[in-house]
mmCIF file as Biopython writes it, N, C-alpha, C and O atoms, coordinates in Angstrom:
data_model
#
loop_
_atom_site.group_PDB
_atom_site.id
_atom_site.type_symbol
_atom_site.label_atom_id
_atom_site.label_alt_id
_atom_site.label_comp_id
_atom_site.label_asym_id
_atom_site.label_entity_id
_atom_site.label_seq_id
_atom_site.pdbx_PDB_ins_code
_atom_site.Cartn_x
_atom_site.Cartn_y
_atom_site.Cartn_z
_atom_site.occupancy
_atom_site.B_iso_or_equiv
_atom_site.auth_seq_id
_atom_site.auth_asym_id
_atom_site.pdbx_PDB_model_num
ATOM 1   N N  . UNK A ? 1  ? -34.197 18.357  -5.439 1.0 0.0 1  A 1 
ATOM 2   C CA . UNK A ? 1  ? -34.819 17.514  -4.419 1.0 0.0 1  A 1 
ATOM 3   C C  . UNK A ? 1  ? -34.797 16.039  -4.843 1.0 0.0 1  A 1 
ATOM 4   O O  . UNK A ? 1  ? -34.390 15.130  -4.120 1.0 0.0 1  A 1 
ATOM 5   N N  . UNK A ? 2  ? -35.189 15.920  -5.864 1.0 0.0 2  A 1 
ATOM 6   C CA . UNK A ? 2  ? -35.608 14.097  -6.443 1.0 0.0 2  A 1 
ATOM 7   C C  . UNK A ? 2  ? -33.658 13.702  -6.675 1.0 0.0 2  A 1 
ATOM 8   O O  . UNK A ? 2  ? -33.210 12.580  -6.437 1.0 0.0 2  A 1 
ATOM 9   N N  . UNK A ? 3  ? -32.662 15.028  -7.224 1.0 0.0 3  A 1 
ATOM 10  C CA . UNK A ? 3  ? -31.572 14.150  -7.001 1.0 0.0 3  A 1 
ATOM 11  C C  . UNK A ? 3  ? -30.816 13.712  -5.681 1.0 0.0 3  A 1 
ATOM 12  O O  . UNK A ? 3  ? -30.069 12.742  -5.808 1.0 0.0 3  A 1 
ATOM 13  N N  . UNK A ? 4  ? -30.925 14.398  -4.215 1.0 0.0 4  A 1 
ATOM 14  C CA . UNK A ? 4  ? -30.562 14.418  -3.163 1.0 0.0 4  A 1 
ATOM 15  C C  . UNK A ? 4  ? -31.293 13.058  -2.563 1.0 0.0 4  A 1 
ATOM 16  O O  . UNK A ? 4  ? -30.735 12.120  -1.994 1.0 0.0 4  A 1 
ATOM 17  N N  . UNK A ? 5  ? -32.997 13.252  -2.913 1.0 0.0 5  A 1 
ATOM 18  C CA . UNK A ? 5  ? -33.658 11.937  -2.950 1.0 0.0 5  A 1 
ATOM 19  C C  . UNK A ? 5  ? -32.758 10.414  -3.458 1.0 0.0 5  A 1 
ATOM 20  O O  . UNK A ? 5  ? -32.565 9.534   -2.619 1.0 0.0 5  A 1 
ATOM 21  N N  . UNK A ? 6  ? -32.306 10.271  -4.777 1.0 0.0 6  A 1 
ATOM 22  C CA . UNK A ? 6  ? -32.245 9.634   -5.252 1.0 0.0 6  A 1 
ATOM 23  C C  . UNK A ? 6  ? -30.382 8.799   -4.768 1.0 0.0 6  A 1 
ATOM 24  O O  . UNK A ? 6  ? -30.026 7.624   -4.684 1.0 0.0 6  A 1 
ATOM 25  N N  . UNK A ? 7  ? -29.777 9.873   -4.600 1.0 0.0 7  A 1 
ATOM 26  C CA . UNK A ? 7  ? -28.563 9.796   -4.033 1.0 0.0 7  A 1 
ATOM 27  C C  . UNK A ? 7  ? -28.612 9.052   -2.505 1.0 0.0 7  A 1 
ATOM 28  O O  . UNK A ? 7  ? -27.839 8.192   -2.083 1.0 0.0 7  A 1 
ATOM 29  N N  . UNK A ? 8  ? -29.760 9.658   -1.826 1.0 0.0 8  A 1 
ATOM 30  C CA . UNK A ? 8  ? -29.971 9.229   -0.498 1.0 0.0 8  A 1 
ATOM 31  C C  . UNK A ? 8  ? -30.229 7.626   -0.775 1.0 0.0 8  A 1 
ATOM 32  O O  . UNK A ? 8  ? -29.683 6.744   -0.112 1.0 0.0 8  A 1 
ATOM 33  N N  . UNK A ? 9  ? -30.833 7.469   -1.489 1.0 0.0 9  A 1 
ATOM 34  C CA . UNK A ? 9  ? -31.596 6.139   -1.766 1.0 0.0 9  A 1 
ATOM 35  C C  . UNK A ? 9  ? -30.012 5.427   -2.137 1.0 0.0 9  A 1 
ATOM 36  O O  . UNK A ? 9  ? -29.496 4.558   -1.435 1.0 0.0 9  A 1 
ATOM 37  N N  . UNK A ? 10 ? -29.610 5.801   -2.944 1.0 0.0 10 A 1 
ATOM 38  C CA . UNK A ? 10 ? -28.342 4.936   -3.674 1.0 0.0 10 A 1 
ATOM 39  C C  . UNK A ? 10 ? -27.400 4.681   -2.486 1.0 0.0 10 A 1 
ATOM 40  O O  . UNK A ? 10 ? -26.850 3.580   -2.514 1.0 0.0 10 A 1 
ATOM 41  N N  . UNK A ? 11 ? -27.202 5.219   -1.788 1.0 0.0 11 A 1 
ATOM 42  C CA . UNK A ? 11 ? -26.011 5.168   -0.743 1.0 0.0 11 A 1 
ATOM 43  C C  . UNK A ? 11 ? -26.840 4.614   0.248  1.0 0.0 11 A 1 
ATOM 44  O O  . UNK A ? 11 ? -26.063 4.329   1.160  1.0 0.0 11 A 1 
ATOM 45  N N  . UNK A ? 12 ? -28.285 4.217   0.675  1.0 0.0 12 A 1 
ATOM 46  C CA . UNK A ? 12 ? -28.882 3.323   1.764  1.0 0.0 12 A 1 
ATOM 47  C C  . UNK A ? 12 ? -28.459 2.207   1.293  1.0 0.0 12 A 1 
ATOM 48  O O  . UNK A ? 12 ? -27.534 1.511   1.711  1.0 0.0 12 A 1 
ATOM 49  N N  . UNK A ? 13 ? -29.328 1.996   0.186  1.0 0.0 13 A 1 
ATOM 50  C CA . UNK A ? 13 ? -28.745 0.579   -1.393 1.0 0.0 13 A 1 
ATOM 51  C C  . UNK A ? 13 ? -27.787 -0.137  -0.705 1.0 0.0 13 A 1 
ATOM 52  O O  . UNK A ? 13 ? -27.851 -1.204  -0.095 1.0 0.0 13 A 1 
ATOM 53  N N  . UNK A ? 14 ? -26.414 1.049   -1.019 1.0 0.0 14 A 1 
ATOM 54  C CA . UNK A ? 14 ? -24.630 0.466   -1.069 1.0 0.0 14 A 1 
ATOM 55  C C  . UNK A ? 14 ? -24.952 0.291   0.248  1.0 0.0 14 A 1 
ATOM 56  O O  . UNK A ? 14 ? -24.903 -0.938  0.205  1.0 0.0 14 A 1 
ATOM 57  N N  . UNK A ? 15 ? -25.209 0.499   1.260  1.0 0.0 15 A 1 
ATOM 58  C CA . UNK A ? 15 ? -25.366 0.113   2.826  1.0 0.0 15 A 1 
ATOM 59  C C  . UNK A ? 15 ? -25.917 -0.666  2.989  1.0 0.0 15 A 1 
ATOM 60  O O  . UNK A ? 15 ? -25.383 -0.972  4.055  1.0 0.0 15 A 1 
ATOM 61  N N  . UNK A ? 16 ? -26.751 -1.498  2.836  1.0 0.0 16 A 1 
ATOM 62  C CA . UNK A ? 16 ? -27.301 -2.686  3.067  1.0 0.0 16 A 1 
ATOM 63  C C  . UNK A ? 16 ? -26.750 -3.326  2.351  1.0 0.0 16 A 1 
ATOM 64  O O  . UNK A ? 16 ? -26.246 -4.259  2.976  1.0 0.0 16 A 1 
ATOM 65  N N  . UNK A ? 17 ? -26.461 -3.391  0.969  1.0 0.0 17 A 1 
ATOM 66  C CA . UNK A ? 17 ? -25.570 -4.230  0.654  1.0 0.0 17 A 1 
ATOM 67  C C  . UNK A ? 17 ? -24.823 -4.547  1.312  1.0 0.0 17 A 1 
ATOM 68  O O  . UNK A ? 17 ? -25.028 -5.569  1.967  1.0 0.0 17 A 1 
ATOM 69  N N  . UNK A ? 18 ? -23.545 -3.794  1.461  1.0 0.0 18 A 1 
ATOM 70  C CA . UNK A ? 18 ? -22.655 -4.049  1.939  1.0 0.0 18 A 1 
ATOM 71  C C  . UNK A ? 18 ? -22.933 -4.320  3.627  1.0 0.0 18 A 1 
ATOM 72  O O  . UNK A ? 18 ? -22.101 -5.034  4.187  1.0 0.0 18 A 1 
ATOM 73  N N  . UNK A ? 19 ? -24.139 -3.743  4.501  1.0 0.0 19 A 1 
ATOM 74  C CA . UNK A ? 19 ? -24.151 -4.728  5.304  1.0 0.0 19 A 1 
ATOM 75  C C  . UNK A ? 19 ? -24.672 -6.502  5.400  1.0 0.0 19 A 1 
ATOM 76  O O  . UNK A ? 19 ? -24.773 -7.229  6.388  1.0 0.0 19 A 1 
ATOM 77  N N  . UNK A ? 20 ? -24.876 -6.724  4.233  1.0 0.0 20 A 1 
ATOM 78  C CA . UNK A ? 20 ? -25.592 -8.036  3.986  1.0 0.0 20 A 1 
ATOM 79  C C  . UNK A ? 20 ? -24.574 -8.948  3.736  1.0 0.0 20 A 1 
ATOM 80  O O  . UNK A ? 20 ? -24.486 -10.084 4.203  1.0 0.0 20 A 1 
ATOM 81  N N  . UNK A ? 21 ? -23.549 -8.199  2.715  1.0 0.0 21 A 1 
ATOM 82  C CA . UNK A ? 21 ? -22.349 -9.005  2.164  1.0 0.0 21 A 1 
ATOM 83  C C  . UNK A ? 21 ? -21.493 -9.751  3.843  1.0 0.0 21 A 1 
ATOM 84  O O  . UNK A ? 21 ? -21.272 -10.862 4.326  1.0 0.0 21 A 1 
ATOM 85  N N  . UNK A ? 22 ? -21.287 -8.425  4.167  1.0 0.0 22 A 1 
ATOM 86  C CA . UNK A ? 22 ? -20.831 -8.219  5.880  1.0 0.0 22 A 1 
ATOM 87  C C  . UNK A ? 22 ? -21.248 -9.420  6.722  1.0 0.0 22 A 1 
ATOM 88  O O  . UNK A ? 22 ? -20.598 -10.239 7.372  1.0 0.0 22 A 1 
ATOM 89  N N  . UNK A ? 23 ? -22.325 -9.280  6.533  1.0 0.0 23 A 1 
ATOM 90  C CA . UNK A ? 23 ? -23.065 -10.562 7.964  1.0 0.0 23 A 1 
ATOM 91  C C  . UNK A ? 23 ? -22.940 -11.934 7.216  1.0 0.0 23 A 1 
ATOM 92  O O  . UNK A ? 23 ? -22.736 -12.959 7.866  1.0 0.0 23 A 1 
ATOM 93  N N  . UNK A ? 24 ? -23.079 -11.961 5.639  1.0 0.0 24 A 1 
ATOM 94  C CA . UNK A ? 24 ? -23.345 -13.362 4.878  1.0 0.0 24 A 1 
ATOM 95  C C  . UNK A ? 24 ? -21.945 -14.087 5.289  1.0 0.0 24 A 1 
ATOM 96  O O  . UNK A ? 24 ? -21.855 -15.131 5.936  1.0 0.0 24 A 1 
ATOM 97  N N  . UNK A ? 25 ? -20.719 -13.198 4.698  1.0 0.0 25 A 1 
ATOM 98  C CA . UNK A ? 25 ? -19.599 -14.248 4.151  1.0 0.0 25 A 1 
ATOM 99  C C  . UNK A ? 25 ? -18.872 -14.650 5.466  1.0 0.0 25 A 1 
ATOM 100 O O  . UNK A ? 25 ? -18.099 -15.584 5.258  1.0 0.0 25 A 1 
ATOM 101 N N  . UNK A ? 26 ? -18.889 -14.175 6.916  1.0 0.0 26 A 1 
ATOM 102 C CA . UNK A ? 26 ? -19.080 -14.437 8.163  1.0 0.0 26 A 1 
ATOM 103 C C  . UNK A ? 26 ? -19.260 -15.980 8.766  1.0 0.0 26 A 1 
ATOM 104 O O  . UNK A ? 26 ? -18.675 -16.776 9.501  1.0 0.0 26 A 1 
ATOM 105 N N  . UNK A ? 27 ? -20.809 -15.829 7.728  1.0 0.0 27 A 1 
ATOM 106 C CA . UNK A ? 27 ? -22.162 -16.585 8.295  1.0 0.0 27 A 1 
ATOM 107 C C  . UNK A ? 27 ? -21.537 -18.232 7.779  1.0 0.0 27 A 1 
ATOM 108 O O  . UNK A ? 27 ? -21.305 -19.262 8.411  1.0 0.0 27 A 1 
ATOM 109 N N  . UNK A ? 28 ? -21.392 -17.764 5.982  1.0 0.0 28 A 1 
ATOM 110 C CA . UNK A ? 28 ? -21.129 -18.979 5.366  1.0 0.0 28 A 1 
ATOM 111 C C  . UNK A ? 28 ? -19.592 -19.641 5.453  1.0 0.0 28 A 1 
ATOM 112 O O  . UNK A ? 28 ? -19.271 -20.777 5.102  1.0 0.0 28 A 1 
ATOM 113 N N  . UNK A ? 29 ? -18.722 -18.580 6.035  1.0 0.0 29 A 1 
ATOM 114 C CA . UNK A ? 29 ? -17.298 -19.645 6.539  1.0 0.0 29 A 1 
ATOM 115 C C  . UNK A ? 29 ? -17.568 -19.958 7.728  1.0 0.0 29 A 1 
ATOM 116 O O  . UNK A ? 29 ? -17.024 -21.032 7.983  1.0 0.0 29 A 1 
ATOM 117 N N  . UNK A ? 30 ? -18.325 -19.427 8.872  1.0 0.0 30 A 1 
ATOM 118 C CA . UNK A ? 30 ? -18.498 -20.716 9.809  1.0 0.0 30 A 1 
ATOM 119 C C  . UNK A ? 30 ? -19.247 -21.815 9.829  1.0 0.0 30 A 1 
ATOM 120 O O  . UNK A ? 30 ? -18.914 -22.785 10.510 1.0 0.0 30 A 1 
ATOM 121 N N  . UNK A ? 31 ? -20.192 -21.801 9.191  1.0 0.0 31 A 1 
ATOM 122 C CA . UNK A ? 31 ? -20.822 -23.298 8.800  1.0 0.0 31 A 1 
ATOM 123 C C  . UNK A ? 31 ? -20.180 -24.071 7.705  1.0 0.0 31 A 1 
ATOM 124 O O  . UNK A ? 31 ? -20.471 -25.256 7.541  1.0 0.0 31 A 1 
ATOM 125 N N  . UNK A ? 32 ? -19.276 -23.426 6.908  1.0 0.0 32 A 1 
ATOM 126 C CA . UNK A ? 32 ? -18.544 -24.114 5.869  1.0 0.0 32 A 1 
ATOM 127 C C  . UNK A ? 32 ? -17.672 -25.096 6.928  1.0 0.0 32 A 1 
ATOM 128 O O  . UNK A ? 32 ? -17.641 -26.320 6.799  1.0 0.0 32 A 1 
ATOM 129 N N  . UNK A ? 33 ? -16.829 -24.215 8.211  1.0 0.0 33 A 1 
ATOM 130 C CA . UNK A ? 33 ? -16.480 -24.541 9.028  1.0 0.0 33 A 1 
ATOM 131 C C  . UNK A ? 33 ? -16.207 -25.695 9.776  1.0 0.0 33 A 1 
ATOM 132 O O  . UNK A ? 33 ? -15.247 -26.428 10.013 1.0 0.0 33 A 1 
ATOM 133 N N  . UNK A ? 34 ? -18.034 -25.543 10.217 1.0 0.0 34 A 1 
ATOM 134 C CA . UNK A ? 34 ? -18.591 -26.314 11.170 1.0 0.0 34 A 1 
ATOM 135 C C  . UNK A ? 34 ? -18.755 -27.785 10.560 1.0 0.0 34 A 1 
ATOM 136 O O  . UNK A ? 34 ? -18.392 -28.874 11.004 1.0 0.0 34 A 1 
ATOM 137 N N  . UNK A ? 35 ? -19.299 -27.503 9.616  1.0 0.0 35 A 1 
ATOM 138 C CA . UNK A ? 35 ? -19.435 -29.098 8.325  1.0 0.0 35 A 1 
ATOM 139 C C  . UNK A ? 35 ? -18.607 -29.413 8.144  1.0 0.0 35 A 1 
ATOM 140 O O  . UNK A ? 35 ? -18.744 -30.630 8.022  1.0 0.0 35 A 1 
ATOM 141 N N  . UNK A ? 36 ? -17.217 -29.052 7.946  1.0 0.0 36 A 1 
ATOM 142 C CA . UNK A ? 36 ? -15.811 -29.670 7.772  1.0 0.0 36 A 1 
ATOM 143 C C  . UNK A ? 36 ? -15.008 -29.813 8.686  1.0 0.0 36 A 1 
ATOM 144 O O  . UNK A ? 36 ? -13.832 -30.090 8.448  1.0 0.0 36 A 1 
ATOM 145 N N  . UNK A ? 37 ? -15.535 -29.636 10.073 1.0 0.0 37 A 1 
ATOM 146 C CA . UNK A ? 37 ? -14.982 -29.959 11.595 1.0 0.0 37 A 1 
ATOM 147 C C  . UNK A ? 37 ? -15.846 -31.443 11.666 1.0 0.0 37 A 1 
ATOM 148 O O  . UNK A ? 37 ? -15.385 -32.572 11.833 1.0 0.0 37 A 1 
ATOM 149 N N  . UNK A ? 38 ? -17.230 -31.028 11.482 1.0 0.0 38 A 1 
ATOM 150 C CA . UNK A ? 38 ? -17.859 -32.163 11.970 1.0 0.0 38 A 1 
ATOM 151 C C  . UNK A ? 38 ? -17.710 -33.358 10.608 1.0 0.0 38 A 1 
ATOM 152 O O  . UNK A ? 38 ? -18.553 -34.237 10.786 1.0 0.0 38 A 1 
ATOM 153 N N  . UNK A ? 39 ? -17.110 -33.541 9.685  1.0 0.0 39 A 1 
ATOM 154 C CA . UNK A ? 39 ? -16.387 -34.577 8.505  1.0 0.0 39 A 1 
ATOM 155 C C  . UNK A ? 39 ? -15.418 -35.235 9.682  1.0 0.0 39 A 1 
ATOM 156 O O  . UNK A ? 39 ? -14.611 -36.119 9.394  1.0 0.0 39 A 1 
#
């Protein structure tokens, strides 16, 4: 039980990570973007 637990937990983890990474590097080349349009 606590390893199925713990596995569950690890692979939510890698999922938010990787949805965070997902939405960030998105986020930060269009305002990198936007600041070097508006230069």
């Amino acid at each position: 039980m606590a390893a199925t637990g713990t596995a569950a937990a690890a692979a939510t983890g890698r999922l938010l990570l990787l949805l965070l990474v997902g939405l960030t590097a998105p986020a930060l080349a269009l305002a990198g973007y936007i600041e070097w349009v508006n230069l």
